[in-house]
C-alpha positions, 0 to 999 in steps of 0.5 A, a space after each residue: 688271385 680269383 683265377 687260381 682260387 678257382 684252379 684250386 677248388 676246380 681241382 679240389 671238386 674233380 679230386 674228391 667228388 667226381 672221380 670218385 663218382 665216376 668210379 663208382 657208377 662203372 662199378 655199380 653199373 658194370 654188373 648190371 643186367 637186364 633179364 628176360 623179364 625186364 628186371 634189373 640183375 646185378 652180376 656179381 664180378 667173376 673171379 678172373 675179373 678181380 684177378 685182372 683188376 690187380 694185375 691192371 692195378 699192379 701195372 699201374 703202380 709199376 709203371 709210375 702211373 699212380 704213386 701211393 707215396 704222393 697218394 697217401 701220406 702222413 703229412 696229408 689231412 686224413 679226409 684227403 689220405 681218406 679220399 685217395 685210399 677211397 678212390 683206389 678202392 673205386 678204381 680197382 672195383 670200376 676196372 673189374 667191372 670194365 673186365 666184367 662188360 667186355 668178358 663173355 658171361 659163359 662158354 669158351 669164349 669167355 675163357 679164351 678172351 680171360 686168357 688172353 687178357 691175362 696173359 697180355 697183362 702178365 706179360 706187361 708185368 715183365 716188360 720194360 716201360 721205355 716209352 711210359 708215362 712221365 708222371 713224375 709231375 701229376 697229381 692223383 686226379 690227374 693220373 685217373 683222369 689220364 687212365 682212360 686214355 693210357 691204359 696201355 701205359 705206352 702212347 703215340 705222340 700223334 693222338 689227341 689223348 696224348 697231346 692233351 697229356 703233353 699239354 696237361 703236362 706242360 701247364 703244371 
């Protein structure tokens, strides 16, 4: 019984507390720069970078990877609904920060790489999802803690995420 309280509050502690964290120190940090003068500037995300966020966070929904009917729900404790919503949130603004890193600040490469990366995430919108993630079974910390690894929501079945996924998967 021991073993499984731990599961249980192993789960509860990586659920509430460190995704969450995890989320909101990429998107603190994400916009933080250092000047000429070695101070510390914060760069506000551009617009195109919210705009990809959505469309990251519309394909995640699309292709079952988060699910808000197991997310947020009535029959759920308002601190855990709470929780979930305040997770979303964190992840939706750590994904628009993770465009702001690897987005150009200026200048035409800045807006080849923003086109390019919306249109590959417009595209995904209208694809079929053959070979998607069975999420049927996850749970919402499992679904962050897989969205590093899977954020193409396609995978091979030879990499080391995948086959800790399959395993993830396979405990239950």
């Amino acid at each position: 019984m021991s073993s499984e309280n731990n599961r249980i509050g192993n789960r509860a502690l990586v659920s509430f507390l460190v995704l969450p964290l995890v989320f909101l120190t990429v998107a603190l940090l994400g916009g933080l720069r250092i000047s000429a003068e070695h101070a510390f500037v914060f760069v506000a995300p551009p617009l195109i970078t919210l705009l990809l966020a959505v469309l990251l966070m519309l394909l995640f929904v699309r292709g079952g990877l988060i699910r808000f009917q197991r997310w947020v729900a009535n029959d759920r404790p308002p601190l855990t609904n709470v929780s979930h919503i305040w997770m979303l949130f964190t992840l939706f603004f750590a994904s628009a920060q993770a465009f702001n890193l690897v987005l150009p600040e200026r200048g035409i490469l800045h807006w080849l790489f923003s086109f390019f990366l919306l249109w590959t995430l417009w595209n995904n919108q209208f694809s079929s999802f053959g070979g998607t993630i069975s999420s049927h079974r996850l749970t919402p910390a499992d679904s962050c803690a897989a969205l590093p690894c899977f954020s193409g929501l396609r995978f091979s079945s030879n990499t080391c995420c995948s086959q800790v996924f399959i395993v993830r998967m396979a405990d239950g």
